[in-house]
CHARMM internal coordinates of N, CA and C (Angstrom, degrees):
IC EDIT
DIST 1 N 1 CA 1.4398
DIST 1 CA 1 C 1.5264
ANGL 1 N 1 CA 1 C 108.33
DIST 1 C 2 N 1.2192
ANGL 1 CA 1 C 2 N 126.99
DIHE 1 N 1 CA 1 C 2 N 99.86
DIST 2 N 2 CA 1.2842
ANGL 1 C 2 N 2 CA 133.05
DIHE 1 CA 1 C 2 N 2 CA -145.24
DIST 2 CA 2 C 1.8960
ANGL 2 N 2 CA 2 C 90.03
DIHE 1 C 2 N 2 CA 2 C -111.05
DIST 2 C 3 N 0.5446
ANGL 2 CA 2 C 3 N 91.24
DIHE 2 N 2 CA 2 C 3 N -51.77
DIST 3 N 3 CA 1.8074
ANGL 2 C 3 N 3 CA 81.27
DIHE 2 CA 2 C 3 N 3 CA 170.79
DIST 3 CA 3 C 1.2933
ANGL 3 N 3 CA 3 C 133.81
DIHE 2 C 3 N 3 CA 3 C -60.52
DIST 3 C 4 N 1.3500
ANGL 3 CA 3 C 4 N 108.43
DIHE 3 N 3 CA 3 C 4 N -27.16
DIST 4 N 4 CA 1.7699
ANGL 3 C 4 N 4 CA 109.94
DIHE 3 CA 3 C 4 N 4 CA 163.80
DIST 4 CA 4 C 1.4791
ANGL 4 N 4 CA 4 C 113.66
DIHE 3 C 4 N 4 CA 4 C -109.53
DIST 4 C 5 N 1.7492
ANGL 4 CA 4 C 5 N 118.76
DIHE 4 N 4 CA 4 C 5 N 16.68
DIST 5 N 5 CA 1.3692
ANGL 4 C 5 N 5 CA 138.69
DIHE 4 CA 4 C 5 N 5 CA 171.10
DIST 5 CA 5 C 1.9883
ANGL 5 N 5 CA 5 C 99.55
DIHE 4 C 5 N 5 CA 5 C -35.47
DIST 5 C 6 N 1.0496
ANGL 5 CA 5 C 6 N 132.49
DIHE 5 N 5 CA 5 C 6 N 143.28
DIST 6 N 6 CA 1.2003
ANGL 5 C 6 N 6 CA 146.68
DIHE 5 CA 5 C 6 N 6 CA -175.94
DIST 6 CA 6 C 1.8794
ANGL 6 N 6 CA 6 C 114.12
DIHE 5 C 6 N 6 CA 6 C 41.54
DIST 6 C 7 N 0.8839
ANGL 6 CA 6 C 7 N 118.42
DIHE 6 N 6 CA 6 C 7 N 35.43
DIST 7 N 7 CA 1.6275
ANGL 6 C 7 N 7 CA 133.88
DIHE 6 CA 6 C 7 N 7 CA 171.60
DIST 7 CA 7 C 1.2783
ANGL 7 N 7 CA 7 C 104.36
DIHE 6 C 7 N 7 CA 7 C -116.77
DIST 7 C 8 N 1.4643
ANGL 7 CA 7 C 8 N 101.37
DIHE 7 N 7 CA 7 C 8 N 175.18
DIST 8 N 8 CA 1.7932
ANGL 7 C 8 N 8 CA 122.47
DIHE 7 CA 7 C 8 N 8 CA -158.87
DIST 8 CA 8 C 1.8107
ANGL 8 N 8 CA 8 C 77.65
DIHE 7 C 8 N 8 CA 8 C -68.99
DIST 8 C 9 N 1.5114
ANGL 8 CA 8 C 9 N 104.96
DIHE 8 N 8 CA 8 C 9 N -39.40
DIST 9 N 9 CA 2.0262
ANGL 8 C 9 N 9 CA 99.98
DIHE 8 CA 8 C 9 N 9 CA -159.61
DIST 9 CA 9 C 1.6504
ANGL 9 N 9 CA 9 C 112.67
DIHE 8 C 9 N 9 CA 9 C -93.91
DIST 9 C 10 N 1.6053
ANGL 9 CA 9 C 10 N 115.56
DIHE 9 N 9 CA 9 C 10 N 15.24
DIST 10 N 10 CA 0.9925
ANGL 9 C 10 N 10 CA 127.53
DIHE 9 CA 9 C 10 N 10 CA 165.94
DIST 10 CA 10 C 1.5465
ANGL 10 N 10 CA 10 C 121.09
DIHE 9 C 10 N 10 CA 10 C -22.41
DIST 10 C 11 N 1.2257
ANGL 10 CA 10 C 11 N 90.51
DIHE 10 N 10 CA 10 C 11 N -64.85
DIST 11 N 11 CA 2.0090
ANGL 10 C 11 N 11 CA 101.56
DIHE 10 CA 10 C 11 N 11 CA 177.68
DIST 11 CA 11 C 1.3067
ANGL 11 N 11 CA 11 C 130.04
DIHE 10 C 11 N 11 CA 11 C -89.95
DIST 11 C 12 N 1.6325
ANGL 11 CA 11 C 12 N 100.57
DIHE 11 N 11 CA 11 C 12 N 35.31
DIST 12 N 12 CA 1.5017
ANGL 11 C 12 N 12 CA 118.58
DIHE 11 CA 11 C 12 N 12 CA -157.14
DIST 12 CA 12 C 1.8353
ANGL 12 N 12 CA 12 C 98.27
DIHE 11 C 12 N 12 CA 12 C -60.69
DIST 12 C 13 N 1.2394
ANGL 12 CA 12 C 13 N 116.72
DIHE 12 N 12 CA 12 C 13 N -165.67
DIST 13 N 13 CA 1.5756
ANGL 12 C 13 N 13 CA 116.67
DIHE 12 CA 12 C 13 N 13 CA 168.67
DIST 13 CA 13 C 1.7293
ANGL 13 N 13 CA 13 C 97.81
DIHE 12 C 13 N 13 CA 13 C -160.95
DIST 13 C 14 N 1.6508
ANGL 13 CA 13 C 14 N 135.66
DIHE 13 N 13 CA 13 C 14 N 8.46
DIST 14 N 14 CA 0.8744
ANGL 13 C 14 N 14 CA 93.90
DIHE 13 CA 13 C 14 N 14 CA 164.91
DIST 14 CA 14 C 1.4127
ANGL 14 N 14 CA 14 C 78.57
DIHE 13 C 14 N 14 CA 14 C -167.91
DIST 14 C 15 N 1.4740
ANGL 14 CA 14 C 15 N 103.52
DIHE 14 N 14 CA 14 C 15 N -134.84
DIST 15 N 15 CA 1.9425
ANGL 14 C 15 N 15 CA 101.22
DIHE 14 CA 14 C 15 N 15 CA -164.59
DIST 15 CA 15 C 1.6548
ANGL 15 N 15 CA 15 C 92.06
DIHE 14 C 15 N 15 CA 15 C -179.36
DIST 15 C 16 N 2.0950
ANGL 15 CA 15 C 16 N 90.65
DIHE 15 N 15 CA 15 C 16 N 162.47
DIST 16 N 16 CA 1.4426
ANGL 15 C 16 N 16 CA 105.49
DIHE 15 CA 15 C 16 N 16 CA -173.57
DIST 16 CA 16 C 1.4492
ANGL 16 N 16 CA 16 C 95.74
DIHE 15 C 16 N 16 CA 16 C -93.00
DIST 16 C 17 N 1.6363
ANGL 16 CA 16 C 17 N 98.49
DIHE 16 N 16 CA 16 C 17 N 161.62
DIST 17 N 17 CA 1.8283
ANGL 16 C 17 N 17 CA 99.26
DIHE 16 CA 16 C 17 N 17 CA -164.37
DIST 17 CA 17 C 1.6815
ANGL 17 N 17 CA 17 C 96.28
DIHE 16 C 17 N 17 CA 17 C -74.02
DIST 17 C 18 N 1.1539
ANGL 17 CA 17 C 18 N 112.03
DIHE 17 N 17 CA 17 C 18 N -22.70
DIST 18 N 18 CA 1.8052
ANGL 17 C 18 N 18 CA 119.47
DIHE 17 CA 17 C 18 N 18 CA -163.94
DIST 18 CA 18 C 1.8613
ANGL 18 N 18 CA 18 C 94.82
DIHE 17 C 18 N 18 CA 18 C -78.03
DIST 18 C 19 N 1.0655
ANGL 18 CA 18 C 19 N 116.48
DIHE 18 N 18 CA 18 C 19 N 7.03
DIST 19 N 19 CA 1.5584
ANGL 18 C 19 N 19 CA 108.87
DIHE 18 CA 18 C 19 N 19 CA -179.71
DIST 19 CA 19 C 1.9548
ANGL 19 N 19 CA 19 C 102.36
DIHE 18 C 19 N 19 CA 19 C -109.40
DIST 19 C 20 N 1.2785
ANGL 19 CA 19 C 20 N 118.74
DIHE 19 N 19 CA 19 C 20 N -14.04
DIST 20 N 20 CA 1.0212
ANGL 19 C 20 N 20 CA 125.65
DIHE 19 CA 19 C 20 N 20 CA 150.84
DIST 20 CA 20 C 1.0142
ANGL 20 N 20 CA 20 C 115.72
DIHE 19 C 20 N 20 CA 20 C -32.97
DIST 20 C 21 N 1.5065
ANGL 20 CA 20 C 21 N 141.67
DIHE 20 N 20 CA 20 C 21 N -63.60
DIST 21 N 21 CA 1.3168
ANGL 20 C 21 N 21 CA 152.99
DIHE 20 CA 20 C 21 N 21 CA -179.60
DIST 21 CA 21 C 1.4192
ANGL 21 N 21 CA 21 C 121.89
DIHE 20 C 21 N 21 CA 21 C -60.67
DIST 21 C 22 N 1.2919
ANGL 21 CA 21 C 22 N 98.77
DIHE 21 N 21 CA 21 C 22 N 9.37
DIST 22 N 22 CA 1.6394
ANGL 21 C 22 N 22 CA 104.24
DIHE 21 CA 21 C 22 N 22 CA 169.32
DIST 22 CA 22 C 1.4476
ANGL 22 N 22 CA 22 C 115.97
DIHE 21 C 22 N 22 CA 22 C -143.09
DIST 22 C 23 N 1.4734
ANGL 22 CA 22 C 23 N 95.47
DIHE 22 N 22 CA 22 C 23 N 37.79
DIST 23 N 23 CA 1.8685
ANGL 22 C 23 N 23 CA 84.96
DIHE 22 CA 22 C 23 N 23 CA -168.20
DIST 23 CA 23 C 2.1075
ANGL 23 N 23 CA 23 C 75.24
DIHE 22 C 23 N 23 CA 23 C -113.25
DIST 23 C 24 N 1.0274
ANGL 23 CA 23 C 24 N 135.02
DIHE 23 N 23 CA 23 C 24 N -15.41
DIST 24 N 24 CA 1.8834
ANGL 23 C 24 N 24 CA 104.81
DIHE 23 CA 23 C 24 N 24 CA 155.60
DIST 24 CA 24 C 1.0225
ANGL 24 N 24 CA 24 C 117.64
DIHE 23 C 24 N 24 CA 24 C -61.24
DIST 24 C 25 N 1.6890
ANGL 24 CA 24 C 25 N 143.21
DIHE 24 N 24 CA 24 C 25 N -30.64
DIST 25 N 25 CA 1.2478
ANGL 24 C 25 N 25 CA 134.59
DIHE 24 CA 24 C 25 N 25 CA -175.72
DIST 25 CA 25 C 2.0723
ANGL 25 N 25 CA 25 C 92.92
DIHE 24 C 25 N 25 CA 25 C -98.96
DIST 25 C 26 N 1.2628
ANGL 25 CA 25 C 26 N 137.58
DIHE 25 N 25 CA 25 C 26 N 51.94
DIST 26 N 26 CA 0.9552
ANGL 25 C 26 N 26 CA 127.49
DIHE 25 CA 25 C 26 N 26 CA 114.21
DIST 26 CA 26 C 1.8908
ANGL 26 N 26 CA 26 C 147.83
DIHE 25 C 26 N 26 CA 26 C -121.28
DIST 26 C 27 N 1.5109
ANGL 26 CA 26 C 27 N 85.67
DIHE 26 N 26 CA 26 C 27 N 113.43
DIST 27 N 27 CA 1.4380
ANGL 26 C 27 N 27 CA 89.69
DIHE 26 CA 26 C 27 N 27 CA -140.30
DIST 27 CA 27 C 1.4594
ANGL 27 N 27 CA 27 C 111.87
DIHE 26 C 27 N 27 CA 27 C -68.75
DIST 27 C 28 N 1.1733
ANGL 27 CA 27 C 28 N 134.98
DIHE 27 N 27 CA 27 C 28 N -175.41
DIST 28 N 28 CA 1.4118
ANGL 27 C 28 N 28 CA 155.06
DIHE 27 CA 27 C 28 N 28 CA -154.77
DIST 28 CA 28 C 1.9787
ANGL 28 N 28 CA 28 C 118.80
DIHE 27 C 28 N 28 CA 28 C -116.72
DIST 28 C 29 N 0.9489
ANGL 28 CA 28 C 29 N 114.63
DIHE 28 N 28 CA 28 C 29 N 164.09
DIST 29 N 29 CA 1.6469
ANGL 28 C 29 N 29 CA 96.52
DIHE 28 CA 28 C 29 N 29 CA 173.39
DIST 29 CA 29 C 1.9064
ANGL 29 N 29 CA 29 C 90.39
DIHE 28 C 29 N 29 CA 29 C -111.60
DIST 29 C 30 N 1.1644
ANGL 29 CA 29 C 30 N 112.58
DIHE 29 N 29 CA 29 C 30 N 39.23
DIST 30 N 30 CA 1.4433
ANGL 29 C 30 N 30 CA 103.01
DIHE 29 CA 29 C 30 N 30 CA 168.96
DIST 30 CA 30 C 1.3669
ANGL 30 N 30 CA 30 C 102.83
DIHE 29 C 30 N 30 CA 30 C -130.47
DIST 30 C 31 N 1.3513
ANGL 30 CA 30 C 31 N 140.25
DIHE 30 N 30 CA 30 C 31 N 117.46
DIST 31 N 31 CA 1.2562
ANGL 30 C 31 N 31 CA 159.86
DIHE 30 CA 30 C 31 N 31 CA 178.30
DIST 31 CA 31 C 1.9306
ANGL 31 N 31 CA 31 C 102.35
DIHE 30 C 31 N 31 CA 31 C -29.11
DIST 31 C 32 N 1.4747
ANGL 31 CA 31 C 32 N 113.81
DIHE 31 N 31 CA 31 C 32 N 129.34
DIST 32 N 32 CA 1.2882
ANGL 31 C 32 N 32 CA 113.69
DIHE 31 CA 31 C 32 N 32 CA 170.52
DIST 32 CA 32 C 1.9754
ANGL 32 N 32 CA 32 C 109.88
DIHE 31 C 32 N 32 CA 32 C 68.24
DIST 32 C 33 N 1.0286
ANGL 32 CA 32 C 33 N 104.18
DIHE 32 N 32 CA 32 C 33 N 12.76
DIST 33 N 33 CA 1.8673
ANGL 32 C 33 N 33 CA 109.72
DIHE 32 CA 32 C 33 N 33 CA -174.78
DIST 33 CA 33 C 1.7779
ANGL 33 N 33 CA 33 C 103.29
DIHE 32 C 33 N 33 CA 33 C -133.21
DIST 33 C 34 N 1.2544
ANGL 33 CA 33 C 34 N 104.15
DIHE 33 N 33 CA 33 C 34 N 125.26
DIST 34 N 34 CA 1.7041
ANGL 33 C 34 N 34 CA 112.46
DIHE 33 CA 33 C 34 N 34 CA 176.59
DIST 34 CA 34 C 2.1057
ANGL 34 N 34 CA 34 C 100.96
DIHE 33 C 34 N 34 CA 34 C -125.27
DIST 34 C 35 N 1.1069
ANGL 34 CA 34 C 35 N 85.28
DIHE 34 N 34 CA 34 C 35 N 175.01
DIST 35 N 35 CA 1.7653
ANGL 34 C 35 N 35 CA 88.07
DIHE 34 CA 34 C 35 N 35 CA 176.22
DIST 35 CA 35 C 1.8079
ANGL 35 N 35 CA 35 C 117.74
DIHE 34 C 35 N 35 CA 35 C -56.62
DIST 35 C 36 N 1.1014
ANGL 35 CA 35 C 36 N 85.70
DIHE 35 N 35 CA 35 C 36 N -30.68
DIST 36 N 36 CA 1.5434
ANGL 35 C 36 N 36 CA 89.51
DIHE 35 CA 35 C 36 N 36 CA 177.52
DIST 36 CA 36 C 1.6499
ANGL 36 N 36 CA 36 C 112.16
DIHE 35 C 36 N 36 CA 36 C -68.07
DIST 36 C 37 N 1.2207
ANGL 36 CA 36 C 37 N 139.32
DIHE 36 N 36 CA 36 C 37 N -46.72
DIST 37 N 37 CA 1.2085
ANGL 36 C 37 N 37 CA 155.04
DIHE 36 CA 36 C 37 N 37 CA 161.31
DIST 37 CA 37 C 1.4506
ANGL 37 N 37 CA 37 C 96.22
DIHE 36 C 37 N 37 CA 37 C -32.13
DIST 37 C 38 N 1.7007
ANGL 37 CA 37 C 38 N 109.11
DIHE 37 N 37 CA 37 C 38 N -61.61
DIST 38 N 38 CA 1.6422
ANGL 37 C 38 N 38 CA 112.52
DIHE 37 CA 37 C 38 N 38 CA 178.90
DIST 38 CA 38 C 1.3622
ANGL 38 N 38 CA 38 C 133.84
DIHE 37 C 38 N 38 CA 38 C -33.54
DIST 38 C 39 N 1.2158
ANGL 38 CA 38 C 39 N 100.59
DIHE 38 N 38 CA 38 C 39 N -66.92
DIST 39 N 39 CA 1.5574
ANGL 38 C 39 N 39 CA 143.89
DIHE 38 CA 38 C 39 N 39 CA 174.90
DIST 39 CA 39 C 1.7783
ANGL 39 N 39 CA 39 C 83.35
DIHE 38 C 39 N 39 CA 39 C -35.05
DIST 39 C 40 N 1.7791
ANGL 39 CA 39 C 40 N 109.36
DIHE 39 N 39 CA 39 C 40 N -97.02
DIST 40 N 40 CA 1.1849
ANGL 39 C 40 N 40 CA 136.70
DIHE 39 CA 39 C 40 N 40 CA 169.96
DIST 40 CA 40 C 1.9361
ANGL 40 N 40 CA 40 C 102.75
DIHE 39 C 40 N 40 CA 40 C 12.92
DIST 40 C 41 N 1.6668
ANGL 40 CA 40 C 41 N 94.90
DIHE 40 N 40 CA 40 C 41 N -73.68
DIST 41 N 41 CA 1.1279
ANGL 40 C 41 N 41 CA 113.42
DIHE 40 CA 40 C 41 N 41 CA -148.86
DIST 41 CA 41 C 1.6308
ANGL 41 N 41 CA 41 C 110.36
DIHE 40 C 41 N 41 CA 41 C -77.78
DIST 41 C 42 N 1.1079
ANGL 41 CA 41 C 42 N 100.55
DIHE 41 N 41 CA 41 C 42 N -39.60
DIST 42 N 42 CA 1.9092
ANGL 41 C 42 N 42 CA 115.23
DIHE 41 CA 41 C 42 N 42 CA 157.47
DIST 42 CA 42 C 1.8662
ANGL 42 N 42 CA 42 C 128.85
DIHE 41 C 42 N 42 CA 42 C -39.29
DIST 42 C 43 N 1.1744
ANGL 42 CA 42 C 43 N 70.33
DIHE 42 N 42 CA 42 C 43 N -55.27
DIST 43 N 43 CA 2.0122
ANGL 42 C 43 N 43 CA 105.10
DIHE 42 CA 42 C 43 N 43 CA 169.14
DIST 43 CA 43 C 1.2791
ANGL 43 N 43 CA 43 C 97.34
DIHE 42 C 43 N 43 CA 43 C -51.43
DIST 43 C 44 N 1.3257
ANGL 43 CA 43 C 44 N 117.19
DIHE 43 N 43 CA 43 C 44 N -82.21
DIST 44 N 44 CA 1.3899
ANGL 43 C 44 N 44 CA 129.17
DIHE 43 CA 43 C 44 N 44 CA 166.95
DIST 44 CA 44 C 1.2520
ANGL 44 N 44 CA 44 C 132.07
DIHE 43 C 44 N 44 CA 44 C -11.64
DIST 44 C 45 N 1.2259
ANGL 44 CA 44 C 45 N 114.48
DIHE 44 N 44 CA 44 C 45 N -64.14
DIST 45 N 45 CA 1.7906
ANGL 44 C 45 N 45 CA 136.95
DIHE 44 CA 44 C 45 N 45 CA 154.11
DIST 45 CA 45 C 1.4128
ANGL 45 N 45 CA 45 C 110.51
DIHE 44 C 45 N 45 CA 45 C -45.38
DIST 45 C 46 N 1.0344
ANGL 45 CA 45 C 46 N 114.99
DIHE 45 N 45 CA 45 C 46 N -85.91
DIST 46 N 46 CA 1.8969
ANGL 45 C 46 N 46 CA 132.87
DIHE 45 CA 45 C 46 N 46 CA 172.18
DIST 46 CA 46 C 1.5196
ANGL 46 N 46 CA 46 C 92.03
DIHE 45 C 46 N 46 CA 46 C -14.31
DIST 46 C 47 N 1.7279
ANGL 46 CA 46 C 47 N 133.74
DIHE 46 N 46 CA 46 C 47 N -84.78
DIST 47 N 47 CA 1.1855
ANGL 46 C 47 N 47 CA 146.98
DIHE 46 CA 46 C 47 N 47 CA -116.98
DIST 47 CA 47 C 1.2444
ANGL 47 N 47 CA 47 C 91.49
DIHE 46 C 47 N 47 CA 47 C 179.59
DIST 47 C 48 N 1.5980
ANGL 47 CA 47 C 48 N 122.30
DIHE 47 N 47 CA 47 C 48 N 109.25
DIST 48 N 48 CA 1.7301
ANGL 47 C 48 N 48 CA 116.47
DIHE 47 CA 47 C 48 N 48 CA 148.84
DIST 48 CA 48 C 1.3946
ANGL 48 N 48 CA 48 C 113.29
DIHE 47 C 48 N 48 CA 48 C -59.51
DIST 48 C 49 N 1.6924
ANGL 48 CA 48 C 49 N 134.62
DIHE 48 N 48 CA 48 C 49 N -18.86
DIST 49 N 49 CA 1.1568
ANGL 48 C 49 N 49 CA 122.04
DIHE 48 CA 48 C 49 N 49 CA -177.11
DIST 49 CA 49 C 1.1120
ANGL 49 N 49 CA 49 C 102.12
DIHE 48 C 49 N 49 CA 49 C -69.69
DIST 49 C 50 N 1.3847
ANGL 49 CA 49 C 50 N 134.64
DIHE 49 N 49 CA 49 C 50 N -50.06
DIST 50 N 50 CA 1.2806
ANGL 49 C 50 N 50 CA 132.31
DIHE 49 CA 49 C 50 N 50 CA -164.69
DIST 50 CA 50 C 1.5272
ANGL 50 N 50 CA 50 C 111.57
DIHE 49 C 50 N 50 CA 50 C -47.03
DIST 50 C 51 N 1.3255
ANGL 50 CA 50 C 51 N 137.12
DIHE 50 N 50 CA 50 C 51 N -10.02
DIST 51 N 51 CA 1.3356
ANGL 50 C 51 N 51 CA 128.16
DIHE 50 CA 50 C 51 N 51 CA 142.21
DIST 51 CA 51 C 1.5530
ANGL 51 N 51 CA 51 C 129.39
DIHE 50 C 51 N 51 CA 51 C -95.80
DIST 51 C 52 N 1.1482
ANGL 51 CA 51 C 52 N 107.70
DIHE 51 N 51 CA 51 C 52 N 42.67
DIST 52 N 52 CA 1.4242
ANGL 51 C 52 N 52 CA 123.52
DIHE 51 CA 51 C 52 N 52 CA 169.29
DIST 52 CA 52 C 1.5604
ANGL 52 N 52 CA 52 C 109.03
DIHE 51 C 52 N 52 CA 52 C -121.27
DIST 52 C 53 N 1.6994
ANGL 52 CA 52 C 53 N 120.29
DIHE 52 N 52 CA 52 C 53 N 6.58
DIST 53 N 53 CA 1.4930
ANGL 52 C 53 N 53 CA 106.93
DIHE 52 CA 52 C 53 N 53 CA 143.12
DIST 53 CA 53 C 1.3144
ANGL 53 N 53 CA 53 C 158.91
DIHE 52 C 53 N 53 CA 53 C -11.16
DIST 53 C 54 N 1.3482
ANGL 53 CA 53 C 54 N 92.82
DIHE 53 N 53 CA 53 C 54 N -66.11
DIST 54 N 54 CA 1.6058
ANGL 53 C 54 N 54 CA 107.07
DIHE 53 CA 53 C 54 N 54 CA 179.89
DIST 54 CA 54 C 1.5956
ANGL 54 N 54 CA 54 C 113.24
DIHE 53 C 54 N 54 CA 54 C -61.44
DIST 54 C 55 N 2.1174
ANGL 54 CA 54 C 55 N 104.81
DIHE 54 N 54 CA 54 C 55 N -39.11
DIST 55 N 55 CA 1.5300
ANGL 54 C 55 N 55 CA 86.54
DIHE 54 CA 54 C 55 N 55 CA 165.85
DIST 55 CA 55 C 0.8295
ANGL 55 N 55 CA 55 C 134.44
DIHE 54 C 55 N 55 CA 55 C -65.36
DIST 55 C 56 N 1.4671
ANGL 55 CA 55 C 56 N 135.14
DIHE 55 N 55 CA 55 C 56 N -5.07
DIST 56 N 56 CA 1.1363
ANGL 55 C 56 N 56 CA 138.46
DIHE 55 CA 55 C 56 N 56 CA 158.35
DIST 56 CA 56 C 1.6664
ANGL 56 N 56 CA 56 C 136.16
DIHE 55 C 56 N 56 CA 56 C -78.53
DIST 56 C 57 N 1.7594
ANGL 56 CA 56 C 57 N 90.89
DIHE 56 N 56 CA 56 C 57 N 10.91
DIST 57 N 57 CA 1.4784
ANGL 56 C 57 N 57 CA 99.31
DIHE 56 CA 56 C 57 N 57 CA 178.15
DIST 57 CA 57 C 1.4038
ANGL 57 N 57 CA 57 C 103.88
DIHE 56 C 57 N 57 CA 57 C -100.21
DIST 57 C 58 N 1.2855
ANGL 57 CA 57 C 58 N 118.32
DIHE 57 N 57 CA 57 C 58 N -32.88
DIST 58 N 58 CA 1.3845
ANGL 57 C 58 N 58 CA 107.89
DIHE 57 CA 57 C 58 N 58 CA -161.34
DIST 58 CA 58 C 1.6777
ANGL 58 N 58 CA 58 C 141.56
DIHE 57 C 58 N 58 CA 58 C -38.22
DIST 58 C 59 N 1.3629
ANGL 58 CA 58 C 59 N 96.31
DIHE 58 N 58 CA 58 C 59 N -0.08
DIST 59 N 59 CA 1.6590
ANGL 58 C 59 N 59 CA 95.42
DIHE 58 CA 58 C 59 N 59 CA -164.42
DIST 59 CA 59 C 1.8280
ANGL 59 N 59 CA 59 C 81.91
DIHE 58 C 59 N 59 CA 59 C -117.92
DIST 59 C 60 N 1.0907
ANGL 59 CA 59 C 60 N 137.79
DIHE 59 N 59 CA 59 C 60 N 34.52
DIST 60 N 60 CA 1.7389
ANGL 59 C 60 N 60 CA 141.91
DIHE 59 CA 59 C 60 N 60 CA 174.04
DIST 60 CA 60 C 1.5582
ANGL 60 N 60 CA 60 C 93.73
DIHE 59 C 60 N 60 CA 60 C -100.60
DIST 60 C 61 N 1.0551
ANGL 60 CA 60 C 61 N 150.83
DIHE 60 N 60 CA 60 C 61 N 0.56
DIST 61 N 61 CA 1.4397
ANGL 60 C 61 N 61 CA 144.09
DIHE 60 CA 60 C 61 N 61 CA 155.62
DIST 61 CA 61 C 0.9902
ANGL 61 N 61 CA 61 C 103.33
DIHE 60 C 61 N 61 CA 61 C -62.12
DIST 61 C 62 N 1.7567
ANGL 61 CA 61 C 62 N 102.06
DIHE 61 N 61 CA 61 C 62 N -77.96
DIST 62 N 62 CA 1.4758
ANGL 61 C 62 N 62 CA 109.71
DIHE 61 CA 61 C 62 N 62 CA -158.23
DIST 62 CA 62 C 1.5012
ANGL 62 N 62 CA 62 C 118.19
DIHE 61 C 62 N 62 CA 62 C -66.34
DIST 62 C 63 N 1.5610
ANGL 62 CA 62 C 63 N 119.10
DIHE 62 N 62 CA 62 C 63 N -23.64
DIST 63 N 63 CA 1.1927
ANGL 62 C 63 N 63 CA 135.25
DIHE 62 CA 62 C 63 N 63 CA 164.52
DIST 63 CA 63 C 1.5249
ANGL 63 N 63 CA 63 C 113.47
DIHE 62 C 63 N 63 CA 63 C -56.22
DIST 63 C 64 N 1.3144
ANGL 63 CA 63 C 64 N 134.75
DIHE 63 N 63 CA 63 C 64 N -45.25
DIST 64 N 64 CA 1.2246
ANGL 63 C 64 N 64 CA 133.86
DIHE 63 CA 63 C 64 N 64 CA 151.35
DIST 64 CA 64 C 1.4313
ANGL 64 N 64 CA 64 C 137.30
DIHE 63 C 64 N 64 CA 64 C -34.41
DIST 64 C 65 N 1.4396
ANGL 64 CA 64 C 65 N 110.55
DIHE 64 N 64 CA 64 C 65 N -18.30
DIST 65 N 65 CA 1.3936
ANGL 64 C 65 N 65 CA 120.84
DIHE 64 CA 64 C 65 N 65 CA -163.42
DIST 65 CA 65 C 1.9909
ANGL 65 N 65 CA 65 C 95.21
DIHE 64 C 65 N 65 CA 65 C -90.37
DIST 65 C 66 N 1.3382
ANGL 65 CA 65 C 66 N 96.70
DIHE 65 N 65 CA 65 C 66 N -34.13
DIST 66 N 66 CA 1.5988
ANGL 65 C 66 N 66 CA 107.99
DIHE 65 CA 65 C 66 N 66 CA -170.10
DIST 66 CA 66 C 1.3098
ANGL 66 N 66 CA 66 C 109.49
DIHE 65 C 66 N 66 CA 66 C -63.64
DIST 66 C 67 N 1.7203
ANGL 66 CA 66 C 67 N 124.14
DIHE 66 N 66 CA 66 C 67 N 139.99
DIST 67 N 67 CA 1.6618
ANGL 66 C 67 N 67 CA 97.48
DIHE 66 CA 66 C 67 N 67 CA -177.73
DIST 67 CA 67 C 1.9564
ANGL 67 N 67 CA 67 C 76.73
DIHE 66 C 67 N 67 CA 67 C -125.20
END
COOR INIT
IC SEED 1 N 1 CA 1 C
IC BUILD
């Protein structure tokens, strides 16, 4: 975990889902690339499925409506 490397959360192991929403605004020292790009591109490598998620979100709307 190279971003909280020498902090109390240094040896973190995972993360809140609401911090997701800020990994495009953390940017990169490579022009036009943020963490999100990172993430993306890792995923990518690992498993091309692993960006076939979202089709697997589609029914979390309507699933939301149900209490």
């Amino acid at each position: 975990n190279i971003l909280n490397a020498g902090g109390s959360a240094g040896n973190a192991v995972g993360f809140k889902l609401s911090s997701l929403l800020s990994l495009a605004d953390t940017k990169s020292n490579k022009p036009g690339m943020n963490l999100l790009h990172f993430v993306a591109l890792e995923a990518q490598k690992k498993d091309e499925k692993l960006l076939e998620f979202p089709l697997r979100l589609k029914n979390i709307q309507a699933a939301s409506r149900i209490s």
